[in-house]
N, C-alpha and C positions, 0 to 999 in steps of 0.2 A: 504494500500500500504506500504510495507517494506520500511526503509529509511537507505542508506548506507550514511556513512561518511567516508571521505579520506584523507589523509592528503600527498600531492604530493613530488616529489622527482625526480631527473633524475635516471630512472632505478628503481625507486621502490617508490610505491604505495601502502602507508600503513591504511585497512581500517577495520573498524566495522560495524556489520550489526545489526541495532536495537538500542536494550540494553544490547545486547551480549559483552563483555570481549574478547571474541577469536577474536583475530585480525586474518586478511589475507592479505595476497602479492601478489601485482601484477605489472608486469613490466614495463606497460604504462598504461593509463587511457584506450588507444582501448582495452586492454586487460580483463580491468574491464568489458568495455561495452559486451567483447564479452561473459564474466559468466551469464549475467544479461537477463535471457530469458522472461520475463515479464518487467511491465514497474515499477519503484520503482521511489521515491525520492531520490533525490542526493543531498548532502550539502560536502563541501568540501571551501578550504583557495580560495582566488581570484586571487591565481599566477599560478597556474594549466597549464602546457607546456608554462612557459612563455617565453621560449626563443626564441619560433616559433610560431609565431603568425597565421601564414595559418594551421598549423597542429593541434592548439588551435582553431580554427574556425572553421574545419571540425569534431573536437572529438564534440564539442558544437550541432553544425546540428544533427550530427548522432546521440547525445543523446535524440535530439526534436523529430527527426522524429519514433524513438523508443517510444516515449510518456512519456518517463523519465522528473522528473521535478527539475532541476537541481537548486541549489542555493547557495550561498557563503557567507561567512562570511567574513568583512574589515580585510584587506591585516594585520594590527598591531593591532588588538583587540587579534589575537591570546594570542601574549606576555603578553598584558596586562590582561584578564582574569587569564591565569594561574599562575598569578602574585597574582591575586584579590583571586584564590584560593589555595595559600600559596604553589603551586608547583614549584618545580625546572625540568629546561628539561634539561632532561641529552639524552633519544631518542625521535624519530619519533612519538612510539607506546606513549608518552605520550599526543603529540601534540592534534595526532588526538583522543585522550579522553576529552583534553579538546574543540577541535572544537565542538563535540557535546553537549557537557556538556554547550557551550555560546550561538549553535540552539539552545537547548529545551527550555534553562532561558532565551534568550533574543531574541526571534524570529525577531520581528522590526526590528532586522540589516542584516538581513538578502536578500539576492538581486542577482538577475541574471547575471549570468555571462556574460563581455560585446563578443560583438562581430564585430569585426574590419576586413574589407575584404580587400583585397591586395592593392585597388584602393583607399585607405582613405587613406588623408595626414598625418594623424598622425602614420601609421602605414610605409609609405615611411618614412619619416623621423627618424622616430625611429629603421626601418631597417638598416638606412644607418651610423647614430649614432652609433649603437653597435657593425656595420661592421667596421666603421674605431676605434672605443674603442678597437674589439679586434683583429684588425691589430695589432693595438700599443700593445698589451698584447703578441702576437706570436712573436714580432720582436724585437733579442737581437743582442748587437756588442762585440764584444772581446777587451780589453784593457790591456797595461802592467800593471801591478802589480808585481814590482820585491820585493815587500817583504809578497806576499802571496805564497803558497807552488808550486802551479803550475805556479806560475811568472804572471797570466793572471785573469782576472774576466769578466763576463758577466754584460753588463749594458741594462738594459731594454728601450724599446723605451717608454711604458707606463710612466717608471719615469721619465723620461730626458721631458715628454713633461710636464707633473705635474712640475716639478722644474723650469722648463722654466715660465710657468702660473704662479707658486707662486713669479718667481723674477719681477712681471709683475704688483704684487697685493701690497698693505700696508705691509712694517712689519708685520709679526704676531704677534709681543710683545707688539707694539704702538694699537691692534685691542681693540675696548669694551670684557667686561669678555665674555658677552653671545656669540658674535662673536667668540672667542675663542673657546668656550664647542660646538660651532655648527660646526667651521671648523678644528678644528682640535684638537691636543692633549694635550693640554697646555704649548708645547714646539714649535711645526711646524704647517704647515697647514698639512692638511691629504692630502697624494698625490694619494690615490684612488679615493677621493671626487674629486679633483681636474680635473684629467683626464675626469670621468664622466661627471662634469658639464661645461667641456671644449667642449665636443662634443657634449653634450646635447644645450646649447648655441649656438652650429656654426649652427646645424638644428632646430634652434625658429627663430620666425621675431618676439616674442612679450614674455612679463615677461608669457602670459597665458602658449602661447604654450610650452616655458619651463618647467611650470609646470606641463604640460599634460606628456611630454617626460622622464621628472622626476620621475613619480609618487609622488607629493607632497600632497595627499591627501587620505584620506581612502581604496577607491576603485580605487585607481590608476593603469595604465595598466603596467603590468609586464613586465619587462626588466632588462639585464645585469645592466643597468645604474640604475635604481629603487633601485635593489639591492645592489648596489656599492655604494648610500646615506642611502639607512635606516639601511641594514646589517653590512656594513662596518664602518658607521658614527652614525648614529642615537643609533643607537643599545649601542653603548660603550658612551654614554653622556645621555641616558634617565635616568630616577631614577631609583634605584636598579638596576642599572649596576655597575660593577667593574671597578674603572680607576681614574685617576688625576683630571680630570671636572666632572667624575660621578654625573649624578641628581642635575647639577649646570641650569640647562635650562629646558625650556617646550619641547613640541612639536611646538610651536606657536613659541617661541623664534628660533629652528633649522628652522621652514620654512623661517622664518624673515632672518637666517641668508644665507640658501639658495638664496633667493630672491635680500638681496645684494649682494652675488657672481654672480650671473647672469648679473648683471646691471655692476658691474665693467669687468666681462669678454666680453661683451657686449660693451663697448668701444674698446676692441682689438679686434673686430672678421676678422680680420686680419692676425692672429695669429693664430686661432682655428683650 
């Protein structure tokens, strides 16, 4: 059985077939399915339509019922294999050489993609989290600004509610070091983390469910908000990254520091 590997994208689906070199494109993952006239192996990252969770559920079915046997590689092994094998990503077509490059060496990590149907609470709550995260992200006000050019500036609703949360929290400069490298940039708290784990909080009753809503764990389910802590935060504080707390923290340390921002936003959810 032939094994494609993909490596996903909004609008573009970058994949190799085999041990074959020639990548191909394709525009959605249904589009893959629909080249795919026999049943093959599938391996591909574990964020695959993550931002639509029923449209993620249906690509998943349709690839079963085809007989396709579809598998994923953890959500952050990416990074750190082609880390392990001295690459720099600079595109896509690298990513997905090394997604297969971590199936064939290290198959064990290898696991089925979840699948979450509309009536499971973590998938309401996580719809309803991303909807108002990206209310707050579409929604801007105009203010004077008489010594900018157009006399006027746009204030986002996203930051105003982060700034709001951070004047809410400890000083960032009284925080422990690790606390710093995990919430923010060694000056502020990060006001992308902030928002994220503002909504992600208001829809948890428990530290779990935050971290399911999160993705604070390998095979975490994919979301705006998932990406908005490891892309936006995680990503600039792991080792070998670029920045002022660069490689000051674990992963262990970011969840730890994750874990107390829940807890203290979690006395305001009032505020959320």
């Amino acid at each position: 059985m032939d094994t494609i590997y993909f490596d996903w994208g909004r609008g573009k689906v970058t994949t190799l077939l085999n041990d074959s070199d020639h990548i191909v494109y394709y525009r959605s993952v249904d589009e893959l399915l629909d080249s795919l006239t026999e049943p093959h192996n599938i391996v591909s990252e574990a964020t695959f339509e993550s931002y639509e969770p029923t449209t993620r559920a249906k690509v998943i079915e349709r690839a079963r019922a085809a007989g396709h046997n579809w598998l994923t590689t953890p959500n952050r092994q990416t990074g750190r294999h082609r880390l392990a094998m001295g690459i720099e990503k600079k595109t896509d077509e690298i990513d997905v050489t090394v997604i297969r490059h971590l199936a064939q060496t290290q198959p064990r990590c290898l696991k089925a993609p979840n699948v979450r149907g509309d009536s499971d609470p973590v998938v309401i709550a996580l719809r309803a989290a991303n909807t108002e995260l990206r209310d707050l992200r579409r929604t801007y006000r105009m203010v004077e600004a008489p010594r900018t050019a157009l006399g006027f500036k746009t204030i986002g609703a996203k930051d105003e509610y982060a700034e709001y949360l951070a004047s809410t929290l400890p000083e960032y400069s009284t925080l422990p070091a690790y606390l710093q490298a995990a919430l923010g940039n060694g000056d502020k708290y990060s006001l992308v983390l902030l928002a994220a784990a503002g909504k992600a909080a208001k829809f948890s009753n428990s530290r779990s469910e935050f971290e399911q809503l999160t993705g604070l764990y390998a095979h975490g389910y994919p979301s705006q908000i998932r990406s908005d802590f490891h892309h936006w935060r995680w990503r600039f504080a792991r080792p070998g990254a670029k920045g002022k707390l660069a490689g000051q923290i674990t992963l262990s340390e970011f969840r730890k520091g994750c874990r107390w921002l829940y807890h203290r936003l979690d006395e305001r959810r009032d505020v959320l």
